[in-house]
C-alpha positions in Angstrom: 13.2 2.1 5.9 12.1 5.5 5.3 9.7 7.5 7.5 8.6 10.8 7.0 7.5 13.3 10.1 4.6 11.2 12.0 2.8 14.8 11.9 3.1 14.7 8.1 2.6 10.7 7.2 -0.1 10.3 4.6 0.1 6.8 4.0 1.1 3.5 5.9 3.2 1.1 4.0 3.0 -2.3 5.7 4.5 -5.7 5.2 4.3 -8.9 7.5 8.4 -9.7 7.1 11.6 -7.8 6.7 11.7 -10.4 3.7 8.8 -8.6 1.8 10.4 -4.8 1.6 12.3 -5.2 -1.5 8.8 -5.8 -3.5 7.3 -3.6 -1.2 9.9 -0.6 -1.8 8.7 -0.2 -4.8 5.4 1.0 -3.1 7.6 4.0 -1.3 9.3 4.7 -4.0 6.2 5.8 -5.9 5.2 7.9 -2.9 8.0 9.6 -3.1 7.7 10.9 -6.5 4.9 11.9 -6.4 5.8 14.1 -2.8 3.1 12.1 -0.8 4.5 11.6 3.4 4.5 7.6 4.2 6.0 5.6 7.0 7.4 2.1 5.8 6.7 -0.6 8.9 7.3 -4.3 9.2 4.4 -5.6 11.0 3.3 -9.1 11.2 -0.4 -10.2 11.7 0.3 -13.4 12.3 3.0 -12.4 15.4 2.1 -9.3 16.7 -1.7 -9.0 16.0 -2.3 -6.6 19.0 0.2 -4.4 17.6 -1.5 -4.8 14.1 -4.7 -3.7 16.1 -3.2 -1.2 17.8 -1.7 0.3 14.7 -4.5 0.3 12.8 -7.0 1.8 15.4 -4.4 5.1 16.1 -3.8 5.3 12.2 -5.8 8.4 11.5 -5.3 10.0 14.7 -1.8 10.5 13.3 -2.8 11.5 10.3 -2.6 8.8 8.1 -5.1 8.7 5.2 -4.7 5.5 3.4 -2.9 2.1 4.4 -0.9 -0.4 2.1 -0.4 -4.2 3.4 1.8 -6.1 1.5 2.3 -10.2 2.8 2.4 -13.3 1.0 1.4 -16.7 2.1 -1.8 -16.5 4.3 -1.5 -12.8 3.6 -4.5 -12.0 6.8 -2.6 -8.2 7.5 -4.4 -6.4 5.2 -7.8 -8.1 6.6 -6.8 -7.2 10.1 -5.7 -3.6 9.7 -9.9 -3.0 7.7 -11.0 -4.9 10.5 -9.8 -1.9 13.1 -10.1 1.1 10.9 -12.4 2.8 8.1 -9.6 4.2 6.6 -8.8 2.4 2.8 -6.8 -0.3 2.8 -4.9 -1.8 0.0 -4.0 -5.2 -0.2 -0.6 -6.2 -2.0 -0.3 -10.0 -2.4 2.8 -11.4 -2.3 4.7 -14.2 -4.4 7.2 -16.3 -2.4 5.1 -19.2 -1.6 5.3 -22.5 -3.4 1.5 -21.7 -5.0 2.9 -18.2 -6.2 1.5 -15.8 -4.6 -2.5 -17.2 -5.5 -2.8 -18.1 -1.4 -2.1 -14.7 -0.6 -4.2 -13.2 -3.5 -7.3 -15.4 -2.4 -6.5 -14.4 1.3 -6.4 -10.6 0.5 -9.5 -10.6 -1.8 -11.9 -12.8 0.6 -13.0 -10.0 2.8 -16.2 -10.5 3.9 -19.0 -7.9 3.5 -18.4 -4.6 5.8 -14.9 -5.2 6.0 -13.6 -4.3 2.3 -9.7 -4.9 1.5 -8.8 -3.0 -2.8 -6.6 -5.6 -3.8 -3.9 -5.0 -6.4 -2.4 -8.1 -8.4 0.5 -10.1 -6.9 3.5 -8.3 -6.2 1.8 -4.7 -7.2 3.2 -2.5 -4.5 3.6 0.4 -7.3 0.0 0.2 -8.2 -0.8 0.2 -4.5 0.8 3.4 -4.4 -0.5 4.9 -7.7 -4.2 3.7 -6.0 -3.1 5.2 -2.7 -2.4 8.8 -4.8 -5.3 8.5 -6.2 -7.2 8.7 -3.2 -5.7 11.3 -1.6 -5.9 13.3 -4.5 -9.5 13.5 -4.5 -9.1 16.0 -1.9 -5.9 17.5 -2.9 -5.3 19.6 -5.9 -2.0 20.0 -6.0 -1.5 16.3 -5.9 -4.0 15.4 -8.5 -2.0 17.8 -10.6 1.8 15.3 -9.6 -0.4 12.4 -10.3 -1.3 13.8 -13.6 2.1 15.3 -14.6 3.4 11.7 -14.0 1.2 9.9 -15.7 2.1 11.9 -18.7 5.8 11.6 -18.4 5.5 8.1 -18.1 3.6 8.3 -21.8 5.9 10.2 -22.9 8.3 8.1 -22.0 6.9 5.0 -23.6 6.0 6.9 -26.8 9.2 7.7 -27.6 10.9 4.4 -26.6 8.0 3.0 -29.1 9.5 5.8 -31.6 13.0 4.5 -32.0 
């Protein structure tokens, strides 16, 4: 799993099993285009809340801007990390389960008022990343200009695959 410097990490990509990183790698991989520091963790709610807790509450001491929480089933990490810290949280849904991935969708989105989880669609790590950049990018030029540099390539791209 890849960790940047913890003096440099910008964003906290979670998952509640070892079983969950290959859809969650996608989530890296976009941060890593786009040049933005992440740390890539298993942590499970469910198992080790207090580390969850404890995770959550030193988050933006470190430096961390923005956290991504990828589980499936009763997907509760991404309630528990906004449950510790104001920083944004992104929920990622994961499929896996018999029902698809809808328990863990439902579980993500359910957050009840004061306690706010963005939830991306099942298995939408990338998008969760994309969101993340977004965020930081309102207070970073240089990264609004990746964000939009990318965005275009990945236009152009489809334009001229549409093209041929």
């Amino acid at each position: 799993m890849a960790t940047a410097s913890n003096k440099s990490v910008k964003v906290g990509v979670l998952m509640g099993s070892q079983s969950d990183l290959a859809k969650m790698e996608k989530a890296a991989e976009v941060l890593k285009a786009l040049g933005i520091p992440h740390e890539v963790k298993v942590i499970s709610a469910h198992r080790l809340p207090d580390r969850v807790a404890e995770y959550a509450k030193g988050a933006e001491d470190r430096g961390i801007h923005v956290l991504i929480a990828g589980a499936g089933m009763a997907n509760h990490l991404a309630g528990v990390l906004a449950a510790h810290t104001t920083l944004p949280v992104i929920g990622v849904p994961l499929s896996g389960s018999a029902l698809g991935g809808v328990d863990a969708l439902y579980s993500t989105v359910q957050m009840p008022r004061g306690v706010p989880v963005a939830t991306v669609a099942v298995d939408g790590a990338a998008n969760a990343a994309y969101l993340a950049a977004e965020i930081l990018a309102l207070a970073d030029a240089a990264l609004r200009g990746r964000l939009k540099k990318h965005r275009q390539a990945e236009r152009n791209k489809l334009e001229s695959t549409l093209a041929e």
